[in-house]
VEXBA-868557 format. One line per field, with one value per residue: x, y, z of N, C-alpha, C, O in turn. Coordinates in steps of 0.05 Angstrom, whole numbers, plus 5000, padded with zeros to 4 digits. Layout:
BEGIN
n.xx <- (X ...)
n.yy <- (Y ...)
n.zz <- (Z ...)
ca.xx <- (X ...)
ca.yy <- (Y ...)
ca.zz <- (Z ...)
c.xx <- (X ...)
c.yy <- (Y ...)
c.zz <- (Z ...)
o.xx <- (X ...)
o.yy <- (Y ...)
o.zz <- (Z ...)
! end
This chain:
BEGIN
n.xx <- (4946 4936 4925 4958 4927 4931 4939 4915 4846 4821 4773 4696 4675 4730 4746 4711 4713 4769 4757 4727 4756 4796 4763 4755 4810 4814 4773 4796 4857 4822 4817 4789 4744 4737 4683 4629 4574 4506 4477 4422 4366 4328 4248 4230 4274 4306 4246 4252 4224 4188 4140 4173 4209 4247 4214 4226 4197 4199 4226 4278 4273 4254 4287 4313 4286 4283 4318 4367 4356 4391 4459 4457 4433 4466 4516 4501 4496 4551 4571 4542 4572 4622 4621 4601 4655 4674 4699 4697 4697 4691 4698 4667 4664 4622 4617 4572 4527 4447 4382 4321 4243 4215 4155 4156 4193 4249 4313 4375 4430 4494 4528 4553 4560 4572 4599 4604 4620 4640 4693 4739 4780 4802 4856 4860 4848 4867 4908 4882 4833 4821 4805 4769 4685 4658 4617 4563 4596 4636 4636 4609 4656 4682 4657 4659 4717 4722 4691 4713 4767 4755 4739 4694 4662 4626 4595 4532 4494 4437 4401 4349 4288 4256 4259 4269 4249 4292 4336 4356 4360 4389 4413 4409 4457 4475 4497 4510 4468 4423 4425 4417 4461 4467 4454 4460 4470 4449 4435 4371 4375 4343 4345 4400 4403 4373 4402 4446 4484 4522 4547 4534 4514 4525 4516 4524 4499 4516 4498 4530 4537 4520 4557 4603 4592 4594 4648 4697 4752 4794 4821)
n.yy <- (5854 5904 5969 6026 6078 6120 6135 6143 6124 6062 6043 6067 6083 6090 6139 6176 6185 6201 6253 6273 6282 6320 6364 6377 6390 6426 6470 6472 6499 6533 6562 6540 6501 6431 6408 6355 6335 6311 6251 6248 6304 6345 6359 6404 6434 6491 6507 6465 6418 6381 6366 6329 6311 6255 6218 6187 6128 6105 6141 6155 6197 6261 6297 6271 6266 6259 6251 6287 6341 6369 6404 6439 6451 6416 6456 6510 6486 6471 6532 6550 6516 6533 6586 6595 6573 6621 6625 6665 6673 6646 6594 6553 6482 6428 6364 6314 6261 6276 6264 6263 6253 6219 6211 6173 6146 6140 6183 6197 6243 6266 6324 6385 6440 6503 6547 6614 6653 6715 6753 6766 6725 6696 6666 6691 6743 6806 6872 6929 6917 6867 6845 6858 6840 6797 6794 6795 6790 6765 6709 6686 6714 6672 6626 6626 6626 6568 6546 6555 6533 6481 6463 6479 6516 6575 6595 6627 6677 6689 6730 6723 6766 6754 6748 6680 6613 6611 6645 6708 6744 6713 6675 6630 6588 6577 6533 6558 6584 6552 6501 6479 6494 6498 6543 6611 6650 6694 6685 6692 6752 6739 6683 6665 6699 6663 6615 6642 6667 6721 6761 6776 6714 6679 6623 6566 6511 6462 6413 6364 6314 6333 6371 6340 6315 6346 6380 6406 6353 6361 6398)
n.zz <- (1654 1711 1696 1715 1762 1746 1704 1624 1616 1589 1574 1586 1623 1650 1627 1630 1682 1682 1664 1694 1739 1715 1716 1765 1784 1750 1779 1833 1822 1812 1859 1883 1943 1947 1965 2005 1999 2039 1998 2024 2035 2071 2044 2052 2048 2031 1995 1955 1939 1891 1830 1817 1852 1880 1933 1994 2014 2071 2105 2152 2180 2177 2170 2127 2077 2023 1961 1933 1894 1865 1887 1907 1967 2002 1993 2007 2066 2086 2075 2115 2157 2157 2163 2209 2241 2234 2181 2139 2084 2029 1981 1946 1913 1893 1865 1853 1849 1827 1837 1805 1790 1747 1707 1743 1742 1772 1758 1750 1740 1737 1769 1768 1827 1845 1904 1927 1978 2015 2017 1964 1932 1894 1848 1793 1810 1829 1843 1863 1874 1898 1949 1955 1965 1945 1886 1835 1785 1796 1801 1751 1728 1733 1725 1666 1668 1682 1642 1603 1610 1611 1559 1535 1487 1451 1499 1527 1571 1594 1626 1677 1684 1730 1805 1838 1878 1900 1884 1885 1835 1767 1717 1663 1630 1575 1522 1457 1455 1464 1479 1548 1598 1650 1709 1740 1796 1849 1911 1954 1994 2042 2051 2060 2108 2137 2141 2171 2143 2128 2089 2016 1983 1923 1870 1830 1786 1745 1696 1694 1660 1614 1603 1593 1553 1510 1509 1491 1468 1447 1479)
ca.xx <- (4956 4921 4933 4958 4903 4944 4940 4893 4837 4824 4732 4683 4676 4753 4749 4690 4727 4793 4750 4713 4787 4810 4744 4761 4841 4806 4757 4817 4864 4817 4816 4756 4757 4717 4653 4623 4545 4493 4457 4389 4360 4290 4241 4232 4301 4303 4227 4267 4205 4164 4135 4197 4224 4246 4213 4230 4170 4201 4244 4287 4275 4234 4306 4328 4267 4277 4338 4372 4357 4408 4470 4465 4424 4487 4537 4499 4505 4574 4576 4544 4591 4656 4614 4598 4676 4688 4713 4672 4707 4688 4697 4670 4653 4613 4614 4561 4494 4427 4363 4294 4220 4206 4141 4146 4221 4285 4326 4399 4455 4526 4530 4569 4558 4597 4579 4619 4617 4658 4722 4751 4811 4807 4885 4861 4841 4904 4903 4868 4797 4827 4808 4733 4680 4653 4589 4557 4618 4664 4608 4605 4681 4696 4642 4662 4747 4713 4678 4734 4791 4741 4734 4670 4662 4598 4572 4516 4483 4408 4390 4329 4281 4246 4274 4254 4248 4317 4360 4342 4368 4398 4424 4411 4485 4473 4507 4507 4438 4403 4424 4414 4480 4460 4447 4473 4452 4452 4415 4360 4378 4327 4357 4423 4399 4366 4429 4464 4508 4523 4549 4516 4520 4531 4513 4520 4500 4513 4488 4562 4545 4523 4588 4619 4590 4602 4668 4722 4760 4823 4814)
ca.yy <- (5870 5921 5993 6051 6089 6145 6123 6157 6100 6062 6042 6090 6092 6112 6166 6193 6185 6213 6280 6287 6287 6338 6380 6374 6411 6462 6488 6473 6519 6575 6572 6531 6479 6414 6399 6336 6336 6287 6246 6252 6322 6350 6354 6430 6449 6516 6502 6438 6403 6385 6345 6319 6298 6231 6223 6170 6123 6101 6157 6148 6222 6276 6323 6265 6239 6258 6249 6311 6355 6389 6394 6471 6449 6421 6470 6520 6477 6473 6552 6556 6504 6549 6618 6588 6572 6638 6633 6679 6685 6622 6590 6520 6470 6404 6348 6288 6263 6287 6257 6269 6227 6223 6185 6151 6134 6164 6190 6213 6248 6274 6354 6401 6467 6527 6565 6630 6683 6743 6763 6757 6712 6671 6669 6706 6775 6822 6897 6938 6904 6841 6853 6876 6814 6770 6795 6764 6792 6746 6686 6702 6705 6642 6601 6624 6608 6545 6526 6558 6515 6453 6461 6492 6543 6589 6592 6640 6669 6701 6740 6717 6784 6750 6728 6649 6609 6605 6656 6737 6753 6694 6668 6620 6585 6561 6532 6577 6604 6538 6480 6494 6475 6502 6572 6609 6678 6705 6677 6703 6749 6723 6653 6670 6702 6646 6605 6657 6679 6754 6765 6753 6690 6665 6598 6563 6496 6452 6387 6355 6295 6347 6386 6332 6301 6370 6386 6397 6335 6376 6426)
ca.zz <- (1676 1709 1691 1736 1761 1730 1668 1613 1619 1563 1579 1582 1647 1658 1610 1643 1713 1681 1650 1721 1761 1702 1728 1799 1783 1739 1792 1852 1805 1802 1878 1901 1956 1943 1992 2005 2014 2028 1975 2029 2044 2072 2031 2063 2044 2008 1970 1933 1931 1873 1831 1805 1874 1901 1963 2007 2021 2097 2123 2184 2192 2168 2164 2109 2067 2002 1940 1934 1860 1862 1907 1921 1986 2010 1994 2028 2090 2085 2078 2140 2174 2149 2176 2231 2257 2239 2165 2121 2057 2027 1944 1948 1891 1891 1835 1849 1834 1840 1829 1793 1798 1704 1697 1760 1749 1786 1739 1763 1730 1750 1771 1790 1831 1858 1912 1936 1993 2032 2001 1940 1939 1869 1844 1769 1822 1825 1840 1887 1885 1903 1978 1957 1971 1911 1873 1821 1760 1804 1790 1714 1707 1747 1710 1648 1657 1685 1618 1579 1612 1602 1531 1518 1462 1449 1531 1528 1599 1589 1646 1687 1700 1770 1825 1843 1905 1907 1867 1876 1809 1764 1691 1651 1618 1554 1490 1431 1462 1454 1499 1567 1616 1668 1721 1763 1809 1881 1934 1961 2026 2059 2057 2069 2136 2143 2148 2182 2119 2133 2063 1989 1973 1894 1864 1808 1778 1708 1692 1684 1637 1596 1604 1590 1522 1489 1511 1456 1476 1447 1495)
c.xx <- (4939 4936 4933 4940 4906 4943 4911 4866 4828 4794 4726 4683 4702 4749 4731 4708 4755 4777 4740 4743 4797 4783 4751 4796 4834 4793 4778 4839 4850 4808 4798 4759 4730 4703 4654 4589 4534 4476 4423 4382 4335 4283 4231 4248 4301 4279 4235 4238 4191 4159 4142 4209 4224 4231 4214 4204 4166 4224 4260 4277 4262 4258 4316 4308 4266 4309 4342 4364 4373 4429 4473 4449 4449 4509 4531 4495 4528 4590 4571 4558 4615 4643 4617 4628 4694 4709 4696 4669 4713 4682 4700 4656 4638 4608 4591 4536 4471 4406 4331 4282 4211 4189 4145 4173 4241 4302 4349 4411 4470 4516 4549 4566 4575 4579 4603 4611 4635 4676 4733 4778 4815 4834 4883 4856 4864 4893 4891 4847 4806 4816 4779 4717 4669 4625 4591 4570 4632 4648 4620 4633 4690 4678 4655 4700 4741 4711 4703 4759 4777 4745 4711 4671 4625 4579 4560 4505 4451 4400 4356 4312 4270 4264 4254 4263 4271 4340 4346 4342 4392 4404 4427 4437 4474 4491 4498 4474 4420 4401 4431 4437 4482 4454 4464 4462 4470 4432 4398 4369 4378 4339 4387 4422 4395 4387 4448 4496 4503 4531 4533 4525 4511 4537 4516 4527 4498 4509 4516 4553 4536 4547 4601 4621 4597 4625 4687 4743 4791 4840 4843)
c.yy <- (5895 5952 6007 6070 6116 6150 6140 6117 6087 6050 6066 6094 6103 6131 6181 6200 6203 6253 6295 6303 6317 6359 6388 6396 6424 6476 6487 6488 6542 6579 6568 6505 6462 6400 6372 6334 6310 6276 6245 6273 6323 6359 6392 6447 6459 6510 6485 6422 6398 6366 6326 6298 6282 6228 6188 6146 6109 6113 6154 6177 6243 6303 6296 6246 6245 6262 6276 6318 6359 6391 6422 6473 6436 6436 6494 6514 6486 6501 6556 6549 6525 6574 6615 6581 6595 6648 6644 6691 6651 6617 6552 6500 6430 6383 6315 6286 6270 6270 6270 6250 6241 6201 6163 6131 6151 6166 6218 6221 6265 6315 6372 6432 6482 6546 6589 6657 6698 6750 6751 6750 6694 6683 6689 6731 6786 6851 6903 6931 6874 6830 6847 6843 6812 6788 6784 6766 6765 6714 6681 6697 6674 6618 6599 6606 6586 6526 6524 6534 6482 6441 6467 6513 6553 6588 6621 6647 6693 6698 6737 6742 6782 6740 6700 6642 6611 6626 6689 6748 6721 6695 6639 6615 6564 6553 6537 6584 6588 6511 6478 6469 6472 6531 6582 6642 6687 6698 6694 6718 6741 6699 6652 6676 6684 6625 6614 6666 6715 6766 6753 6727 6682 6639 6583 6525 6481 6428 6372 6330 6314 6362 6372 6313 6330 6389 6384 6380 6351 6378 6411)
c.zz <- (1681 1704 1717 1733 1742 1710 1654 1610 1595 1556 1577 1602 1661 1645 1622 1682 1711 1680 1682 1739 1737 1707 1753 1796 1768 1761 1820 1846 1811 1841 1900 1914 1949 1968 1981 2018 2015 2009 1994 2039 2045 2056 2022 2049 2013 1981 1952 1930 1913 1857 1827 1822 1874 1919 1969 2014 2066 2100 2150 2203 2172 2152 2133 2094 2038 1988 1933 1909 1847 1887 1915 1954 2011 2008 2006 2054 2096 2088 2098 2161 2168 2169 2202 2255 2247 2211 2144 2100 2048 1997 1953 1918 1906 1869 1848 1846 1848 1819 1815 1783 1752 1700 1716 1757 1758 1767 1752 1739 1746 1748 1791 1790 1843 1879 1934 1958 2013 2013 1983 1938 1921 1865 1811 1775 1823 1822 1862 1897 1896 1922 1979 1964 1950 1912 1844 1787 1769 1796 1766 1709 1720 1733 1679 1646 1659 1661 1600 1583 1608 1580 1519 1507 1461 1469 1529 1549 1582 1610 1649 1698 1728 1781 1826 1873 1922 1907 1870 1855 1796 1728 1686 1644 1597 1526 1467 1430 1461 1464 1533 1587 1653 1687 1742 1782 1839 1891 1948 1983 2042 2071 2068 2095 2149 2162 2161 2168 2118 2103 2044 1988 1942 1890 1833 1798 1752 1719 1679 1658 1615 1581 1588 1562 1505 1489 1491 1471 1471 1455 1520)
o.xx <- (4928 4960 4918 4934 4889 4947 4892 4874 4827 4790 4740 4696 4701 4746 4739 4710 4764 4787 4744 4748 4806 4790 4752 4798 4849 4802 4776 4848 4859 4793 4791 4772 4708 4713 4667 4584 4542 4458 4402 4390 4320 4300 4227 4241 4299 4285 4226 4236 4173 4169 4129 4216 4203 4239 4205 4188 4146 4244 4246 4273 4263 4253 4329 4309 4247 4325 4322 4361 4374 4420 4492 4452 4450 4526 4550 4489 4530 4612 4588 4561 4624 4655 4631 4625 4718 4725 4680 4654 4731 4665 4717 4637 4645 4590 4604 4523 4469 4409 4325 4292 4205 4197 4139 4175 4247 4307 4346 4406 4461 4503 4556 4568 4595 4557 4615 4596 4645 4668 4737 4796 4830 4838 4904 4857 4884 4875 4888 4839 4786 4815 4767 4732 4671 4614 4609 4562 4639 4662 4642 4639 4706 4686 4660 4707 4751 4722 4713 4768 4791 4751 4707 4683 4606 4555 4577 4499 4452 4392 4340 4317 4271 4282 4231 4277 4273 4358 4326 4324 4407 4398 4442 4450 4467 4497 4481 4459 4397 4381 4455 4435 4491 4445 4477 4442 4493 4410 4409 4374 4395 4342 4394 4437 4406 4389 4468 4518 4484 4516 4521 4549 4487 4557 4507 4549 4479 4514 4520 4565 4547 4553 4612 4640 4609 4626 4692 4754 4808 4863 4849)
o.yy <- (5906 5954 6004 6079 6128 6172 6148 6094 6103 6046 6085 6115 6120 6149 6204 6220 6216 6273 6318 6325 6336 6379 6413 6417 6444 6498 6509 6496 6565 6597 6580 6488 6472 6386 6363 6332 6291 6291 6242 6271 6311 6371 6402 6468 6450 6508 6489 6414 6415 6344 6306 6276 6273 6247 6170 6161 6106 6099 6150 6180 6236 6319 6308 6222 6235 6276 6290 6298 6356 6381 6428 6494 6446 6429 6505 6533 6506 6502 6567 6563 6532 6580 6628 6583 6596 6667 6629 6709 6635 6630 6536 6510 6415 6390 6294 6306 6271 6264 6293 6232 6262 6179 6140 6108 6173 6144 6241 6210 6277 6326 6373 6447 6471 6556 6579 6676 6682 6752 6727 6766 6675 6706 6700 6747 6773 6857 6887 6936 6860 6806 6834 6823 6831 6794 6770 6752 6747 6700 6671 6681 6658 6595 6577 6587 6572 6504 6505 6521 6462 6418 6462 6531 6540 6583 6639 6626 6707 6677 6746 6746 6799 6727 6698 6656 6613 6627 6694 6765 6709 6715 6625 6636 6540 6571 6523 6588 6597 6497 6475 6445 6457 6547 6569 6653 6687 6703 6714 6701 6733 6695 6635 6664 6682 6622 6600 6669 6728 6783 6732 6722 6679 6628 6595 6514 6486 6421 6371 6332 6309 6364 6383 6301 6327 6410 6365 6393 6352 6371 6424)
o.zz <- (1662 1709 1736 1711 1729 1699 1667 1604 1576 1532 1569 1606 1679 1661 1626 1696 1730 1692 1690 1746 1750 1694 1758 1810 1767 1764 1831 1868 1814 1848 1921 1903 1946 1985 1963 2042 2001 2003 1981 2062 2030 2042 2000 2039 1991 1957 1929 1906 1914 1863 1829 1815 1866 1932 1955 2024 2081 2098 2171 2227 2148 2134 2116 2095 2026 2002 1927 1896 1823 1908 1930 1965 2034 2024 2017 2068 2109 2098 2111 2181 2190 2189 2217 2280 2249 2212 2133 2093 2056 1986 1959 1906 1924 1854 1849 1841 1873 1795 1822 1771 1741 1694 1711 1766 1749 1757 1759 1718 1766 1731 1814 1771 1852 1876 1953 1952 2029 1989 1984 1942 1927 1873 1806 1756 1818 1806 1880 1920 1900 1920 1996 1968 1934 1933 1832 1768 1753 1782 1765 1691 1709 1731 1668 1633 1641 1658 1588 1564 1602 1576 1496 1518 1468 1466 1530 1560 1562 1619 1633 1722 1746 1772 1817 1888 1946 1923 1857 1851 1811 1715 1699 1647 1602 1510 1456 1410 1458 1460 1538 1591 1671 1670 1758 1772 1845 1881 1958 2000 2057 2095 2084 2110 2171 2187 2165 2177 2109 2095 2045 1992 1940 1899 1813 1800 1737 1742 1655 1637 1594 1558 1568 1552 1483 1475 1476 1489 1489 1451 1541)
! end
């Protein structure tokens, strides 16, 4: 008989599908709505290029020729679609895969990023700053209840002194200072203008099957 989907699953692949969905009501909890990007972005988009990339070898289109990296190229779409009708206090999360070219093979895994801007409106704010808009503390504590309500123990961040193509100031998120889960920062101005995001914008991505082999199952 088959099992209710409800059910704790009893393969690997449910257990991995149950832990993702128990990801998805931790970061919807702390107040974040879940995006949906595409798996094909330009090749252009935000200096993503390199030697790592996918690229497409027959493109339909020049805006969609290469396997995304990383899914923070869609979630700041998505920020600009919300700004753009006018909503500009925005906590969004993304969970799916991204690609990378290893020796001339594609090599995916599962990820998930966060990406936040205008006013501060997570449900753990309370008090008079509540109002104020997100910088990059509000980041920092939202990644961290993140890991904490996951089940990770000993998350480490080690501040980045440059800015990069992407991030004006950024952090490293590591386990117990030595297995790297993933980063997170503030977006360049620049790029944000770019997009027509009037406020900072704050990002932040982990490598989930990582997340998700070192999680205290407990937890």
């Amino acid at each position: 008989r088959t099992p209710r989907r409800a059910a704790l699953g009893s393969n690997a692949y449910d257990v991995v599908y149950d832990q993702i969905g128990e990801a998805r009501r931790i970061l919807t909890g702390l107040g974040l709505n879940e995006a949906q990007g595409q798996t094909l972005i330009s090749s252009v988009e935000l200096g993503m290029r390199s030697a790592e990339s996918v690229m497409l070898a027959n493109p339909l289109s020049s805006d969609m020729d290469m396997l995304r990296p990383s899914l923070l190229p869609g979630l700041i779409h998505s920020l600009r679609h919300n700004v753009s009708r006018k909503n500009h206090d925005v906590a969004l999360f993304e969970i799916g895969r991204v690609f990378t070219n290893a020796n001339g093979q594609t090599k995916e895994n599962r990820s998930l990023a966060i990406a936040i801007t205008g006013q501060r409106a997570l449900p753990f704010w309370s008090g008079d700053e509540r109002d104020a808009k997100f910088d990059t503390y509000d980041l920092k504590g939202l990644v961290e209840e993140m890991l904490e309500q996951f089940g990770l123990r000993g998350i480490a961040f080690g501040k980045r002194a440059e800015s990069t193509t992407l991030f004006l100031e950024s952090a490293t998120v590591t386990l117990g200072g030595k297995l790297p889960l993933g980063e997170l920062g503030q977006l360049l101005p620049s790029l944000a203008k770019k997009y027509d995001l009037r406020d900072a914008v704050f990002l932040a991505e982990f490598n989930l099957d990582v997340l998700l082999s070192k999680r205290n199952a407990s937890k």
